[in-house]
C-alpha positions as a Markdown table, in Angstrom:
| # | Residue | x | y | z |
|---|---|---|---|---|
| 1 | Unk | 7.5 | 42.4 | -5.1 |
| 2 | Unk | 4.0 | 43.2 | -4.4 |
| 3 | Unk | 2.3 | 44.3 | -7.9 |
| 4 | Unk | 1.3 | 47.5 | -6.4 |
| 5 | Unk | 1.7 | 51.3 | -7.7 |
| 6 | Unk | 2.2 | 52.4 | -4.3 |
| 7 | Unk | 4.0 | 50.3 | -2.8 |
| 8 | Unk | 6.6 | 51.8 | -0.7 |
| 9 | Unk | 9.9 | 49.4 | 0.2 |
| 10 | Unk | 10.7 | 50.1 | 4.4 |
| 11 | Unk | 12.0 | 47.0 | 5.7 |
| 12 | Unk | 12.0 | 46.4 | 9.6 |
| 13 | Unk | 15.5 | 47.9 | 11.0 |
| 14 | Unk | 15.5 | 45.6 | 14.2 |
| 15 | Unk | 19.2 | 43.8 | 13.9 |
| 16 | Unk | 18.7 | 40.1 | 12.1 |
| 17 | Unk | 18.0 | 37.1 | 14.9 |
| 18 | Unk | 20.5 | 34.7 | 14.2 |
| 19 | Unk | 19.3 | 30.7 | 14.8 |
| 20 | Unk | 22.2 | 28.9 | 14.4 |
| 21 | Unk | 25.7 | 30.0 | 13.0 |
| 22 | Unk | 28.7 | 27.6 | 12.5 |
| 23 | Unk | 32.3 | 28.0 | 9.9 |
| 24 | Unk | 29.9 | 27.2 | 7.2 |
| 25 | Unk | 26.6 | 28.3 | 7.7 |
| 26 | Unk | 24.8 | 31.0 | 9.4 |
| 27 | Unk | 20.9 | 31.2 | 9.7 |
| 28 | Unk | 18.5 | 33.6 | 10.6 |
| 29 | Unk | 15.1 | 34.9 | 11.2 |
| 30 | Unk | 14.0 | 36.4 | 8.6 |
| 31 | Unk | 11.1 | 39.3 | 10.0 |
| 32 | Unk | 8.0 | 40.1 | 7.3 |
| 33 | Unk | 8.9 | 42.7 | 4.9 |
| 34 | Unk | 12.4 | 42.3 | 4.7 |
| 35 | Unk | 13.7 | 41.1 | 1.1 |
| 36 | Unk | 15.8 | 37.6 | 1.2 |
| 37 | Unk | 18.3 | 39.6 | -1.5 |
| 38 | Unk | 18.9 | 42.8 | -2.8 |
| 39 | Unk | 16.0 | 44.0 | -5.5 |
| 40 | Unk | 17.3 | 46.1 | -8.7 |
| 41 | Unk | 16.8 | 49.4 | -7.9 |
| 42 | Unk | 18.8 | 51.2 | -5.3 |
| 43 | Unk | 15.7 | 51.6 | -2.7 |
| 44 | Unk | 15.8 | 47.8 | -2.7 |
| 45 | Unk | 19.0 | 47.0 | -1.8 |
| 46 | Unk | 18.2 | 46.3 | 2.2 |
| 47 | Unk | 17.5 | 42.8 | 2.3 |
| 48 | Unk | 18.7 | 39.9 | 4.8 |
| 49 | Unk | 21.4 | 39.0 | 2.5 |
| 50 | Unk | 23.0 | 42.7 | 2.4 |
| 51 | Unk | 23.3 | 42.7 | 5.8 |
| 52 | Unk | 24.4 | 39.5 | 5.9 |
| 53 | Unk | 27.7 | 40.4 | 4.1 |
| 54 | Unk | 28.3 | 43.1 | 6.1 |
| 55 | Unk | 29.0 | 40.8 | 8.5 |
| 56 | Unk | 30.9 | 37.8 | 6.4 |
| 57 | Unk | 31.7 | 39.1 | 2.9 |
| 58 | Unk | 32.2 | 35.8 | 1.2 |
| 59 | Unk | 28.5 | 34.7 | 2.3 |
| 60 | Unk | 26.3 | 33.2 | -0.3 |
| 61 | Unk | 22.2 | 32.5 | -0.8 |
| 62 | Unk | 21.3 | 29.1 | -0.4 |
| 63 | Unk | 17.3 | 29.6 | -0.8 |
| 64 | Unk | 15.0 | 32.9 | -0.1 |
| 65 | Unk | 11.5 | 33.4 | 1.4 |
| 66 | Unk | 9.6 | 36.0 | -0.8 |
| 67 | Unk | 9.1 | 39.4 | 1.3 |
| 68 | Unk | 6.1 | 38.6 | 2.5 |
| 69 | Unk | 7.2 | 35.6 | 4.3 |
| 70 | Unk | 8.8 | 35.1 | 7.9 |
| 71 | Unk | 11.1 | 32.5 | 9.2 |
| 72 | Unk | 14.1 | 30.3 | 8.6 |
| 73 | Unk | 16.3 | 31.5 | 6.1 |
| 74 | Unk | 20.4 | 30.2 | 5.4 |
| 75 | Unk | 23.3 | 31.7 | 4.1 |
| 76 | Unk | 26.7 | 29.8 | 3.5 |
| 77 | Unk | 30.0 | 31.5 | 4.4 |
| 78 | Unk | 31.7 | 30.2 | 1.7 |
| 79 | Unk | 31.4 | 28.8 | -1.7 |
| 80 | Unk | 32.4 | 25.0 | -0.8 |
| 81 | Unk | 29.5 | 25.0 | 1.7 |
| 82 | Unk | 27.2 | 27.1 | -0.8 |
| 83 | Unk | 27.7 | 24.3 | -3.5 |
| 84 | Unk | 26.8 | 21.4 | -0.8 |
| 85 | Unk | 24.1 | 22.7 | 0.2 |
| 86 | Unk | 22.3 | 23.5 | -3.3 |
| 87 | Unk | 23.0 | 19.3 | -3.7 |
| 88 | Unk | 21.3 | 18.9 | -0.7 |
| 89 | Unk | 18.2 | 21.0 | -2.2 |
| 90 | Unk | 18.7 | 19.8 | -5.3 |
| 91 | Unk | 18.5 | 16.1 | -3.9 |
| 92 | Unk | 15.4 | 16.9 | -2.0 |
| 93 | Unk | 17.3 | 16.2 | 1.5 |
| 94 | Unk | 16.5 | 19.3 | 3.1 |
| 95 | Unk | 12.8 | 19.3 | 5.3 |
| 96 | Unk | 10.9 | 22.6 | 5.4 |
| 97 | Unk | 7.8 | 23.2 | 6.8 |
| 98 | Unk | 6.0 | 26.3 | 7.3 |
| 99 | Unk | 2.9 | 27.3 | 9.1 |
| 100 | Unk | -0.1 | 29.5 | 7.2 |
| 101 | Unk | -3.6 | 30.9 | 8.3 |
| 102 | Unk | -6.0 | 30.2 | 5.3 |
| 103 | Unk | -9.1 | 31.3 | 4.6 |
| 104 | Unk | -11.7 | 28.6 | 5.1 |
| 105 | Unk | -12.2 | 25.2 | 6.7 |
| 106 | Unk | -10.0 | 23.0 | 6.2 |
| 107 | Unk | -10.6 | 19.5 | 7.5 |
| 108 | Unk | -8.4 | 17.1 | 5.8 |
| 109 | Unk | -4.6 | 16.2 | 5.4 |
| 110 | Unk | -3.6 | 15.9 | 2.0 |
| 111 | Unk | -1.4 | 16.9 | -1.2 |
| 112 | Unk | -1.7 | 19.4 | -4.2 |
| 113 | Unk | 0.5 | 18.7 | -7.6 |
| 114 | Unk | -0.4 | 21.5 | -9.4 |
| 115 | Unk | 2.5 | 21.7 | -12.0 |
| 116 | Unk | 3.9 | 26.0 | -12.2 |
| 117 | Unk | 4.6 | 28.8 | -14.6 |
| 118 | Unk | 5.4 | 32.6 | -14.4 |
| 119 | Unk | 2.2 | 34.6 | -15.2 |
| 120 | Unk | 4.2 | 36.8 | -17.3 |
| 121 | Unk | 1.6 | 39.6 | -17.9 |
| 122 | Unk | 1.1 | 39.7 | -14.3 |
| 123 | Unk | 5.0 | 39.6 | -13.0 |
| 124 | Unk | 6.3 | 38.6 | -10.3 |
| 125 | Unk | 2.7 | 36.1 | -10.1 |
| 126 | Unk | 2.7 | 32.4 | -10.9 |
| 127 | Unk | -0.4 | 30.4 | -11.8 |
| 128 | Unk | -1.0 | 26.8 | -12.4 |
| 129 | Unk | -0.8 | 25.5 | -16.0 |
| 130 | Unk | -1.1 | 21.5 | -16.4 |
| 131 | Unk | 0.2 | 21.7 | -20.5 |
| 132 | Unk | 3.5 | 23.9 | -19.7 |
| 133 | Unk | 4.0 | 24.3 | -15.8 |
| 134 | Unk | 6.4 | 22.9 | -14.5 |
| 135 | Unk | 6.2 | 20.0 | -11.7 |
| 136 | Unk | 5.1 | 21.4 | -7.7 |
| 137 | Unk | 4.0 | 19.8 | -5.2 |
| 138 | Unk | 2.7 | 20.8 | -1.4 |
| 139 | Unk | 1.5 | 18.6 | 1.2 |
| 140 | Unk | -0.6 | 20.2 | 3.8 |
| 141 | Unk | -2.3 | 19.0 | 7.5 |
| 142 | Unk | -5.1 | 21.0 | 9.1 |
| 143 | Unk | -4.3 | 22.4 | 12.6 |
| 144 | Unk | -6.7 | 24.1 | 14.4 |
| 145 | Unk | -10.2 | 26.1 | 12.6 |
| 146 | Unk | -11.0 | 29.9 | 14.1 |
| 147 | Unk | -14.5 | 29.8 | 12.7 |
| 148 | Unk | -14.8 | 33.9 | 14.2 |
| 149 | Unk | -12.0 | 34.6 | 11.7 |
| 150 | Unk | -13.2 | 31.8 | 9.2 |
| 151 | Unk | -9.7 | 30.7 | 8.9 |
| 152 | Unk | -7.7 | 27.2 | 9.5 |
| 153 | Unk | -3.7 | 27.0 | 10.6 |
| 154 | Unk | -2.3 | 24.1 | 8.4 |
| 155 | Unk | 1.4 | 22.7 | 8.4 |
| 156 | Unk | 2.9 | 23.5 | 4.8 |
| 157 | Unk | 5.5 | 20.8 | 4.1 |
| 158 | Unk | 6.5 | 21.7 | -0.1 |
| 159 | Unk | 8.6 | 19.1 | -1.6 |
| 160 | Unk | 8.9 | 21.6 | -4.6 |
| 161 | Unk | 10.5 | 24.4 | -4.5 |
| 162 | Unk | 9.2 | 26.2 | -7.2 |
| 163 | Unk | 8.5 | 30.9 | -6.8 |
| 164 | Unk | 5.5 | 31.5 | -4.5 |
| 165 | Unk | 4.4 | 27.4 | -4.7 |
| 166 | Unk | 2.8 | 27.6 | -1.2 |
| 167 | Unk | 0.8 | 30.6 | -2.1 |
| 168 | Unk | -0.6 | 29.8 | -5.4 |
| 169 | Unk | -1.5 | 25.9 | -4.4 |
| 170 | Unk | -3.3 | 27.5 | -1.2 |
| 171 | Unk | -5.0 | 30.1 | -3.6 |
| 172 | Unk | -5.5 | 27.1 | -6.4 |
| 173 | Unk | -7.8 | 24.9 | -3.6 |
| 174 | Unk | -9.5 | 27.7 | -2.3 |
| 175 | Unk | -7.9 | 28.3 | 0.9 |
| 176 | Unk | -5.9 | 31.3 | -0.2 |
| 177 | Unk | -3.3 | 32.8 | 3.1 |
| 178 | Unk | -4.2 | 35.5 | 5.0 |
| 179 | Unk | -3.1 | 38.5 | 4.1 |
| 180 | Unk | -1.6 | 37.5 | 0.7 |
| 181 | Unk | -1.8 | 40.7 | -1.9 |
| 182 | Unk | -1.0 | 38.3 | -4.7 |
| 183 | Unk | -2.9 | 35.8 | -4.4 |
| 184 | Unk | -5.9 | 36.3 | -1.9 |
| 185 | Unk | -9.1 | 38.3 | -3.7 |
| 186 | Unk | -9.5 | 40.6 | -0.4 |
| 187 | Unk | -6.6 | 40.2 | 2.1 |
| 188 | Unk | -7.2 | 43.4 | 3.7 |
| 189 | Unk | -10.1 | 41.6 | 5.4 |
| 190 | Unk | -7.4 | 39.8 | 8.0 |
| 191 | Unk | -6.6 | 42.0 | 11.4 |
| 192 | Unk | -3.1 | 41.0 | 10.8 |
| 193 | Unk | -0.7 | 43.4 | 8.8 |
| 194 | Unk | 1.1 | 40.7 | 7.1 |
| 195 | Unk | 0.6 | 38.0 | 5.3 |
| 196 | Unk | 0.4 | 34.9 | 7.3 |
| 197 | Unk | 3.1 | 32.4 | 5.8 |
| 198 | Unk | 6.0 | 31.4 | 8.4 |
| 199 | Unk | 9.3 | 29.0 | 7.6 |
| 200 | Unk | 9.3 | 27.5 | 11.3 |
| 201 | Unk | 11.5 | 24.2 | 10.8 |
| 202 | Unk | 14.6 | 23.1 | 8.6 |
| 203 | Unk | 16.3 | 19.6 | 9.3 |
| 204 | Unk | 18.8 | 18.6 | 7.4 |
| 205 | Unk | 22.5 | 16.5 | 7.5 |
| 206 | Unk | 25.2 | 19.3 | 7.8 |
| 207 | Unk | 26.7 | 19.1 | 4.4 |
| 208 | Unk | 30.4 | 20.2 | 6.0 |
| 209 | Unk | 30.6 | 18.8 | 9.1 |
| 210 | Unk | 28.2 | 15.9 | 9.4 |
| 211 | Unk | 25.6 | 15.8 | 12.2 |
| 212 | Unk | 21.8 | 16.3 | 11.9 |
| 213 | Unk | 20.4 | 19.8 | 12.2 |
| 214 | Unk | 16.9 | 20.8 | 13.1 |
| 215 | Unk | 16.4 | 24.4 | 13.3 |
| 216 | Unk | 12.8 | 26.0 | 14.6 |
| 217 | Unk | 11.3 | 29.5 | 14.4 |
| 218 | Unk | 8.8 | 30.8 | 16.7 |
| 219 | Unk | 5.5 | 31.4 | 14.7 |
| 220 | Unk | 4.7 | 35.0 | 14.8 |
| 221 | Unk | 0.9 | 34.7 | 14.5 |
């Protein structure tokens, strides 16, 4: 959650966009500013998953986009699918890639290890520490450049999955995202009322009933 005085919680009420749904597995499109899973107070209980169960009670999270964040997100239906596919994370099986504006040029591929640890006086922030952090790592590839906006698309790829790992490596090299509160030291400056961040492709071996899956997302930006 945004750290943020003001902030005021009103997720988007459009009915979720369902990608791909199965016996075991059902995955959706997650829109920006719509919480992966119910928050602790009662004005943040709307979230994806909530509405999820609605729909098939013994659902369970498998991962979560923050928020801010768009794009692919999966729910199992049931706990023998929910424990196969947190191996299939754990393992390192599962491909995501995501899709961010970022401020500045950006004109090579390449890889950030930046090891990761709660900023504790700042909650919910992270921040790189190299003596206590724990082990992240993002690779990145260069798109396109907008040098009106002075802002690069780049294909995210983490092989991490630590809390906010894409935003704080992007904000660590100096290409924070567009639009990020946390992390970017003036995102009001983008036209775009959200943060620029997108989950647009998950691949992985269907834990239940074999068969490779590659899911996409339309990138909203």
């Amino acid at each position: 959650m945004p750290l943020d005085n003001d902030f005021v919680y009103a997720p988007p009420c459009a009915p979720l966009n369902i990608i791909y749904e199965d016996d075991d597995l059902v995955v959706i499109d997650k829109p920006a500013g719509l919480l992966s899973v119910m928050g602790r107070l009662p004005e943040h209980q709307d979230s994806a998953y909530l509405r999820i169960l609605e729909k098939h009670p013994t659902a369970k999270v498998t991962h979560r986009l923050d928020m801010a964040t768009s794009g692919i997100l999966m729910f199992a239906k049931h706990r023998d699918a929910e424990v196969a596919i947190s191996k299939m994370f754990q393992a390192r099986t599962v491909n995501k890639q995501y899709i961010a504006l970022v401020q500045g040029h950006l004109t090579d591929s390449g890889s950030i290890e930046a090891p990761l640890i709660a900023d504790w006086p700042n909650r919910p922030k992270q921040k790189v520490d190299f003596e206590i952090g724990k082990h992240a790592k993002t690779l990145y590839q260069p798109l396109n450049y907008d040098a009106g906006e002075d802002q690069s698309r780049i294909l995210l790829e983490p092989i991490t999955g630590r809390s906010h790992q894409l935003r704080v490596h992007l904000a660590h090299i100096g290409h924070p995202i567009t639009g990020d509160k946390l992390y970017h030291p003036n995102p009001a400056q983008s036209s775009l009322n959200r943060m620029a961040l997108h989950a647009s492709y998950l691949a992985f071996e269907h834990p239940m009933q074999g068969g490779f899956l590659q899911l996409t997302s339309s990138v909203p930006f």
